[in-house]
VODRENVEX-724737 format. One record per residue: residue number from 1; residue in three letters; y, z, x of N, C-alpha, C in turn. Coordinates in steps of 0.05 Angstrom, whole numbers, always signed. Layout:
N
> NUM_ALA_Y_Z_X_Y_Z_X_Y_Z_X
...
//
This chain:
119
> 1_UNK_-24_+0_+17_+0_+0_+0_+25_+0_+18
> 2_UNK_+39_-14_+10_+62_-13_+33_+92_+9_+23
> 3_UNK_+99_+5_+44_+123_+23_+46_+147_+25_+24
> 4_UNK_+154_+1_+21_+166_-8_+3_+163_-37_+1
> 5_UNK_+177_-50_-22_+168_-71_-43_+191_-94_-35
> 6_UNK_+192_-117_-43_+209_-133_-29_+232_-124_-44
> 7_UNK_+238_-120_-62_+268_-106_-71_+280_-88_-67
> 8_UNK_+259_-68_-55_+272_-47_-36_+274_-65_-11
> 9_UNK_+266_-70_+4_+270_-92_+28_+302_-100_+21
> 10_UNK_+301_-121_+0_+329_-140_+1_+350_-118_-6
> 11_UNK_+353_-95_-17_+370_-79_-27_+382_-62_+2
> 12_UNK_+361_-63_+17_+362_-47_+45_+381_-65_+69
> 13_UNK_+380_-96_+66_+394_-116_+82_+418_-122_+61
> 14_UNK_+414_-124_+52_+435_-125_+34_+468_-93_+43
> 15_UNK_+456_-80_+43_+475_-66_+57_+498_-70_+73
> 16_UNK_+519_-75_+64_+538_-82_+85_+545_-53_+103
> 17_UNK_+538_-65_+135_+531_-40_+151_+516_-31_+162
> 18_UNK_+493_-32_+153_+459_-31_+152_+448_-48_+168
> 19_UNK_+455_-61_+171_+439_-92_+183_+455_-108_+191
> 20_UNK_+439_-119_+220_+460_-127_+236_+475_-151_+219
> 21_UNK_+460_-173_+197_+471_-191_+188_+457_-192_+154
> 22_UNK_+478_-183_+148_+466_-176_+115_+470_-200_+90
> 23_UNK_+481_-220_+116_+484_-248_+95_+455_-269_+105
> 24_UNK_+432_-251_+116_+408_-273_+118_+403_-280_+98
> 25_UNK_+388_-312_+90_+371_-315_+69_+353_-301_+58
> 26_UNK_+341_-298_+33_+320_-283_+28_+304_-294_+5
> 27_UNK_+284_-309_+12_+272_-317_-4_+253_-308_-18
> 28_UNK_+250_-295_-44_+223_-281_-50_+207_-301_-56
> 29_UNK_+178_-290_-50_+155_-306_-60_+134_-277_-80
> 30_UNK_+134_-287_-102_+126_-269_-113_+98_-272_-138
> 31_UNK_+85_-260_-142_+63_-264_-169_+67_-254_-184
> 32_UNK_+99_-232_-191_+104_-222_-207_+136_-240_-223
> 33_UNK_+127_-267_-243_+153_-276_-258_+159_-276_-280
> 34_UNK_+159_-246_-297_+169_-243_-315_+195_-239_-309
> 35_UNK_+219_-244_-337_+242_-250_-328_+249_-217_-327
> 36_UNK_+249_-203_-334_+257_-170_-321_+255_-163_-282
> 37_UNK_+225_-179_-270_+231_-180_-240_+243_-201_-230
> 38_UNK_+249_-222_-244_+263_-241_-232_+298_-232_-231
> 39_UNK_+313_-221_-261_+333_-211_-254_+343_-184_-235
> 40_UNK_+320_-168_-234_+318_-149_-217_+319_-156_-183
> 41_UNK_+308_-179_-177_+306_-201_-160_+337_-212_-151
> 42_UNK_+352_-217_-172_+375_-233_-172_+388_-217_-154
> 43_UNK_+398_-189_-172_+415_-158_-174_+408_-155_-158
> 44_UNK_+386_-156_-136_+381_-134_-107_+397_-153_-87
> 45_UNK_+404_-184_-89_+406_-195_-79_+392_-232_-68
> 46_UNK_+368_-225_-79_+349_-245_-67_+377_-277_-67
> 47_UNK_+357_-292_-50_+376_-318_-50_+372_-340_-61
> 48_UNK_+337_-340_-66_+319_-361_-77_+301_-339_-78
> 49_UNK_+287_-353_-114_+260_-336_-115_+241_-362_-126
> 50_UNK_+204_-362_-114_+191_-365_-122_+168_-359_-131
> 51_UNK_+152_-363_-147_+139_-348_-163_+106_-358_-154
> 52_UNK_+85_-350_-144_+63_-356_-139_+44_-374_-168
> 53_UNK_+32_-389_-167_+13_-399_-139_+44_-420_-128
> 54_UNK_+44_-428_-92_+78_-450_-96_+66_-458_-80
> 55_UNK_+81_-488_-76_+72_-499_-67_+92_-514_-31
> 56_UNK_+77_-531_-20_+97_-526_-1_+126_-544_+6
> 57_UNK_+127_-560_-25_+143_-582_-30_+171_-555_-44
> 58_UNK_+157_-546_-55_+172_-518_-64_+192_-504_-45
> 59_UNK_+171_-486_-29_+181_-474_-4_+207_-495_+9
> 60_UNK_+189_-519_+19_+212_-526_+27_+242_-530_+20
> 61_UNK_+237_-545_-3_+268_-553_-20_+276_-522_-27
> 62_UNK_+269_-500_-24_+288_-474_-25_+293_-467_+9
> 63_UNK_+275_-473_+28_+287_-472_+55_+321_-489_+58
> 64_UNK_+311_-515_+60_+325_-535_+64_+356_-524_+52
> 65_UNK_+346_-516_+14_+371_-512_+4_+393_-489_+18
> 66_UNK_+379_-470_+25_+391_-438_+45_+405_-448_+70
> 67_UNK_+386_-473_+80_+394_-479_+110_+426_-490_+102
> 68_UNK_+416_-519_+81_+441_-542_+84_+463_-527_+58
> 69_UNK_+459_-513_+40_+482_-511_+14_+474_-484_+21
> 70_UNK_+487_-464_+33_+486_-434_+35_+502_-432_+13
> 71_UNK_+497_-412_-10_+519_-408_-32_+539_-372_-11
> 72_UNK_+558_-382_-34_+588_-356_-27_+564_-332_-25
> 73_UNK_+580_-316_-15_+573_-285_-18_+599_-267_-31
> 74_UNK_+591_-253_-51_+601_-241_-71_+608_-206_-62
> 75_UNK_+626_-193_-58_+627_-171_-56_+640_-150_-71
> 76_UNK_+637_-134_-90_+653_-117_-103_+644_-94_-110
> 77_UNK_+651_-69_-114_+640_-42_-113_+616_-41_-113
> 78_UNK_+601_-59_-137_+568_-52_-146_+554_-81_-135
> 79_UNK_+560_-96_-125_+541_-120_-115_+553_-118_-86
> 80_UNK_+529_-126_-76_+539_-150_-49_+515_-170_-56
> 81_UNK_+516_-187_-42_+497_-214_-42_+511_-238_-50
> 82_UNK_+485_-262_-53_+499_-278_-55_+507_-293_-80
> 83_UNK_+528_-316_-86_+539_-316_-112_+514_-323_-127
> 84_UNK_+514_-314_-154_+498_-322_-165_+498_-345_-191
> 85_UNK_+522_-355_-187_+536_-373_-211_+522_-399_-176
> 86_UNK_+507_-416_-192_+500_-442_-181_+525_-463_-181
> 87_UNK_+537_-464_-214_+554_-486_-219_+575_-476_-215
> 88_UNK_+596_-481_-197_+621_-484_-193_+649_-492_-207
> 89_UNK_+636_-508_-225_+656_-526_-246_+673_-519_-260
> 90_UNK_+704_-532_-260_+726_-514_-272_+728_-526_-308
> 91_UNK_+699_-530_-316_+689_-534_-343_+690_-506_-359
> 92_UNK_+692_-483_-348_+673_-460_-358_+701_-444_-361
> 93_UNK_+698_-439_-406_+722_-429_-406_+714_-393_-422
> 94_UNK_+691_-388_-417_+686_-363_-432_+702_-347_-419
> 95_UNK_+699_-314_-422_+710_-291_-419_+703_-293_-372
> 96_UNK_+710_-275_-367_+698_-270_-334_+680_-237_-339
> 97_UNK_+661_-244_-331_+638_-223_-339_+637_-204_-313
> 98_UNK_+649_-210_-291_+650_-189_-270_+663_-168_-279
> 99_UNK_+643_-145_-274_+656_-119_-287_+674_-99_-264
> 100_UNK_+689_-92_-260_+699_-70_-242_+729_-87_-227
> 101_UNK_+729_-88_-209_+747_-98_-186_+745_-123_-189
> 102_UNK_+767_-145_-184_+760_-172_-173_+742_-176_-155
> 103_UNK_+720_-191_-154_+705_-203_-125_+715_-211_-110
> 104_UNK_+712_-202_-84_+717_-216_-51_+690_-236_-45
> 105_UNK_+707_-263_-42_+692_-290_-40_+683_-293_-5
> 106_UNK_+655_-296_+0_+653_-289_+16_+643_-312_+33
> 107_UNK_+656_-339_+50_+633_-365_+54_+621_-364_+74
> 108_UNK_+597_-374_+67_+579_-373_+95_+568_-398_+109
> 109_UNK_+578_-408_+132_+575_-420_+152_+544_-438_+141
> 110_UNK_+540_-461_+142_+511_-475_+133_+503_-466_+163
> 111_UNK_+479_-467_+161_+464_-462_+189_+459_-484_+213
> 112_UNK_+462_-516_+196_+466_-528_+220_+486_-532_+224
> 113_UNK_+511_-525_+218_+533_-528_+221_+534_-509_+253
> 114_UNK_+521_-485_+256_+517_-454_+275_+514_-472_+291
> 115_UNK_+487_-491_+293_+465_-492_+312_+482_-520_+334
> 116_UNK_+502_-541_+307_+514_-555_+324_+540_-540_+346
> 117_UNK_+540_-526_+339_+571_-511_+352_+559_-487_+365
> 118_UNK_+537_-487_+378_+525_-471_+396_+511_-494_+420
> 119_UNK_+511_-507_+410_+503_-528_+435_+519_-541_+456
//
């Protein structure tokens, strides 16, 4: 039985402070996808989740997506992680559902963007 569960894991990196870099990817792979651990999933942070049996056309196109389209990182009293709104579009005229403080928009560097500007 292990120590703790991958949402204790991502809740633990997720820490700003905690870890040396708390904006890593995190992809769950999981056999548990009812939608109660999937939003539980969201909320701790995760970046991409997939749900067992997957396959490796899967895996990939959620690697690829983390590497090449890193989404914002979101910070305000009760979240850190990353944004969780996919669509961007200035279509969307409902209410703003962030509860507490404004969010601090947080962008993160694509990864080959790192790898060219380290060479």
């Amino acid at each position: 039985m292990p120590i703790f569960d991958g949402l204790e894991l991502t809740s633990m990196i997720r820490q700003p402070g905690a870890n040396a870099n708390p904006y890593v990817a995190i992809i769950m792979l999981t056999g548990h996808s009812e939608k109660k651990r999937v939003l539980e999933s969201r909320d701790a942070g995760v970046t991409e989740f997939l749900a067992k049996p997957i396959s490796a056309k899967a895996l990939y196109q959620r690697i690829l997506n983390v590497v090449v389209n890193p989404r914002p990182f979101v910070k305000t009293k009760t979240f850190f992680g990353p944004d969780r709104r996919r669509n961007h579009g200035t279509s969307y005229v409902g209410p703003e559902r962030r509860k507490g403080e404004k969010a601090e928009m947080i962008k993160v560097q694509p990864l080959l963007d790192k790898t060219k500007t380290s060479m």
